[in-house]
C-alpha positions as CSV (number, residue, x, y, z in Angstrom):
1,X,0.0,0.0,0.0
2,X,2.8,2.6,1.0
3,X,4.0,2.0,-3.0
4,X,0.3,2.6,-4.3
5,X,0.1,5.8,-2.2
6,X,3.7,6.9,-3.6
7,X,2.4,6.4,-6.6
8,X,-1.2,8.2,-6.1
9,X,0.5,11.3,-3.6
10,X,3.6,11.7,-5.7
11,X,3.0,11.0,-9.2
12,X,5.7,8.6,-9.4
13,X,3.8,7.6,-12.3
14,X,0.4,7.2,-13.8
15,X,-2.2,6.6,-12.2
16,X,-3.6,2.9,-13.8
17,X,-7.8,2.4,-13.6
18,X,-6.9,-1.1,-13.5
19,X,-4.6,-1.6,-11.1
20,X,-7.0,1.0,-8.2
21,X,-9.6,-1.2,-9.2
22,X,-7.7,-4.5,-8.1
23,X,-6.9,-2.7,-4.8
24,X,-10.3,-2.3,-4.1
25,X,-12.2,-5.3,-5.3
26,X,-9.1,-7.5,-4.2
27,X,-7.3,-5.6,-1.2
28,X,-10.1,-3.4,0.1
29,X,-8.5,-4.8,3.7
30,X,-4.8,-3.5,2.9
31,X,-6.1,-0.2,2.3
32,X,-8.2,0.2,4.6
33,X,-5.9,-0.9,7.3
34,X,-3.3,1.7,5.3
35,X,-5.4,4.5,5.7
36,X,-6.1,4.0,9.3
37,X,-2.6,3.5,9.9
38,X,-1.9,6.6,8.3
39,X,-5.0,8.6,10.5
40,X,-3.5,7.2,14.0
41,X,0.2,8.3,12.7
42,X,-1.5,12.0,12.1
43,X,-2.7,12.1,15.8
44,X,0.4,11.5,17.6
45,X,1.4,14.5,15.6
């Protein structure tokens, strides 16, 4: 997930359709888990 959200955040390079469709309809979990990660890392700061 931190790759994909290089990717997404920094442009690293194009954005595919295909592949944010894969994350979501086959690693909805990841990201979700990801993004709260991310959230609980914000409050600390």
């Amino acid at each position: 997930m931190a790759g994909f959200r290089n990717i997404v955040v920094h442009g690293y390079q194009e954005v595919d359709p295909a592949m944010v469709r894969d994350i979501v309809a086959n690693h909805l979990d990841d990201l979700l888990a990801f993004a709260a990660s991310i959230r609980a890392r914000q409050e600390w700061t």
